[in-house]
One Martini backbone bead per residue (centre of mass of N, CA, C, O) as a GRO file, in nm:
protein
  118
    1UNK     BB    1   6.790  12.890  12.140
    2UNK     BB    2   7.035  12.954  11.948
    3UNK     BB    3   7.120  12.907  11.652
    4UNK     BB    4   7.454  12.863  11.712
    5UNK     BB    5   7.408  12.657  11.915
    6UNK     BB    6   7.264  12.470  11.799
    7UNK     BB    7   7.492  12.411  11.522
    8UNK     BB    8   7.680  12.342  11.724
    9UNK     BB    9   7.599  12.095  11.860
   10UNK     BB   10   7.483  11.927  11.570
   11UNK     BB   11   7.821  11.882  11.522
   12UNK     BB   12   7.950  11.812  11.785
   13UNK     BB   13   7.782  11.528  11.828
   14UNK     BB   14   7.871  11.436  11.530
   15UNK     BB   15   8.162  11.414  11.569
   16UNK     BB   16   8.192  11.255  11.775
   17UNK     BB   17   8.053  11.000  11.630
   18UNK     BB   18   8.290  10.992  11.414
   19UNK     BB   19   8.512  10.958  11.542
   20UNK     BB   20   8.477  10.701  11.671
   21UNK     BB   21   8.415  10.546  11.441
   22UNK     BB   22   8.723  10.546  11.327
   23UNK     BB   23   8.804  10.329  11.548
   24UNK     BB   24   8.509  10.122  11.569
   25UNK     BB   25   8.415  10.081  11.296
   26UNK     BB   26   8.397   9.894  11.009
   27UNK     BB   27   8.261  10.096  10.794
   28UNK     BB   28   8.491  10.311  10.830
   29UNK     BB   29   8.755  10.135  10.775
   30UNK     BB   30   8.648  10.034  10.509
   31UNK     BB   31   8.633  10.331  10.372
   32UNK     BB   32   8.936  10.414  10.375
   33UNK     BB   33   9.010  10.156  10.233
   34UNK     BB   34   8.874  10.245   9.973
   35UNK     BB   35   9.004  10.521   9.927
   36UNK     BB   36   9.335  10.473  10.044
   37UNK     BB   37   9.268  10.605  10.311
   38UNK     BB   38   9.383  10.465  10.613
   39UNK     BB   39   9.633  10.608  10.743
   40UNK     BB   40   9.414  10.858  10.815
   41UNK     BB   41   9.166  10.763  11.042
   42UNK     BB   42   9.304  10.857  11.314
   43UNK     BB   43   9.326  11.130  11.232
   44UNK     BB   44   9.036  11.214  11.175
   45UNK     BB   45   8.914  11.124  11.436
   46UNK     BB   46   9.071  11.308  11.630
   47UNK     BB   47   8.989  11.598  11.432
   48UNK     BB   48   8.724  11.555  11.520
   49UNK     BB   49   8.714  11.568  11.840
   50UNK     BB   50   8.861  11.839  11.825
   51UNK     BB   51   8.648  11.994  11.739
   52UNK     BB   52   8.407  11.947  11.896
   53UNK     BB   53   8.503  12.031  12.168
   54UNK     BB   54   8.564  12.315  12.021
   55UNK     BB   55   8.267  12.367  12.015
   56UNK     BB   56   8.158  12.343  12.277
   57UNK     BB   57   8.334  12.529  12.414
   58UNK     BB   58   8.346  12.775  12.269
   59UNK     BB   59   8.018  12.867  12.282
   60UNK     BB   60   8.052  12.939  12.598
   61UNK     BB   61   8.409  13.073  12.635
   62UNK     BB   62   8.565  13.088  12.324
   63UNK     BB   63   8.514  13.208  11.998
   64UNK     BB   64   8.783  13.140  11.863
   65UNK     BB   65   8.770  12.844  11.902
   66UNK     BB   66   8.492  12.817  11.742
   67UNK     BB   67   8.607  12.924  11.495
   68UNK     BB   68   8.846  12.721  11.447
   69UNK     BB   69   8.629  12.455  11.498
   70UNK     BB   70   8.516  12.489  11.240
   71UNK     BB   71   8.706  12.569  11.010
   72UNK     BB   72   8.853  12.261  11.103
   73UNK     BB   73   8.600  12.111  10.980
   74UNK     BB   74   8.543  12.213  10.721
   75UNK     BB   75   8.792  12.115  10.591
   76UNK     BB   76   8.764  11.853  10.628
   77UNK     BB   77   8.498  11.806  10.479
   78UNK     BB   78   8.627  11.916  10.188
   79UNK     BB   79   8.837  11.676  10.180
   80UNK     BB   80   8.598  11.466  10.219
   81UNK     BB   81   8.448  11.569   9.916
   82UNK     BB   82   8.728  11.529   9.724
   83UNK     BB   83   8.750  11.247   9.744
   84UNK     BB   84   8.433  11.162   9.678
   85UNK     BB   85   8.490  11.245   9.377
   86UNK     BB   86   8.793  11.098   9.303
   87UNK     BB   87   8.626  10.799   9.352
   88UNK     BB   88   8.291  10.845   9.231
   89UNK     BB   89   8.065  10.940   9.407
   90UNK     BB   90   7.802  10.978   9.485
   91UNK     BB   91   7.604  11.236   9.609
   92UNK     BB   92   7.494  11.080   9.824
   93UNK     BB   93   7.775  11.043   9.931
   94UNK     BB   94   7.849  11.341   9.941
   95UNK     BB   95   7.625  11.501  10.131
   96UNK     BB   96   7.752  11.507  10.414
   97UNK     BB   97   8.037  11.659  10.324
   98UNK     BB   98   7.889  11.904  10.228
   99UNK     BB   99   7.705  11.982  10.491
  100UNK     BB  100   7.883  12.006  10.644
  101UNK     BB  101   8.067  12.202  10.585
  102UNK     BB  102   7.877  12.404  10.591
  103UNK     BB  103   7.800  12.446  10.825
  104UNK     BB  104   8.053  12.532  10.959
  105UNK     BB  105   8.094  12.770  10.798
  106UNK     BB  106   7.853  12.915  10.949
  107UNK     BB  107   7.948  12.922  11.180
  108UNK     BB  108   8.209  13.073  11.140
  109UNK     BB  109   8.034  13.334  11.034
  110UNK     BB  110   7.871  13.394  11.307
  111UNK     BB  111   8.109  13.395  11.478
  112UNK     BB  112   8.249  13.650  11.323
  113UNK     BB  113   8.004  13.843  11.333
  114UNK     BB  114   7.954  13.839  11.651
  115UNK     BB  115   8.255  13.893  11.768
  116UNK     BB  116   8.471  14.025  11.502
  117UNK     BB  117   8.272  14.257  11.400
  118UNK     BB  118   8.303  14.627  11.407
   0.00000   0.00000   0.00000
């Protein structure tokens, strides 16, 4: 198996579960109401498997999906590493939202390496 598929797979199922946990989960209810971002855990919900979707469907079938479900999942991440920065939360609860950005980000570089740099 690729690389980009290898990580686009974990990142694909991990946003699965995330999203569905926004949700579902009373601890990620809770977390959005600690944040005060409450209003919007259902659109995160929602474009976390938005994201998911587009990753695992682009990987296959076409990279521009590829590229865009990742890019707005890194950014997506880059947005709730900086509520966690503004909130004064730990490294330790920092470093999934830190991760996840990077990992996307990558995808999404050598998504635009492998398919439109000429």
């Amino acid at each position: 198996m690729k690389l980009l598929t290898a990580l686009t797979w974990l990142s694909g199922l991990s946003f699965i579960y995330f999203g569905i946990g926004c949700f579902i989960s009373e601890f990620i209810i809770s977390e959005f109401n600690r944040y005060g971002l409450a209003k919007f855990r259902t659109l995160t919900g929602l474009l976390q498997l938005l994201g998911a979707v587009g990753l695992l469907i682009g990987v296959y079938f076409n990279p521009k999906i590829l590229l865009f479900a990742s890019l707005g999942l890194g950014v997506l991440m880059i947005c709730g590493f900086m509520v966690r920065i503004k909130i004064s939360d730990s490294f330790i609860k920092c470093l999934p939202s830190v991760s996840f950005a990077v990992l996307n980000l990558f995808i999404a570089l050598k998504t635009y390496l492998i398919y439109f740099k000429n």
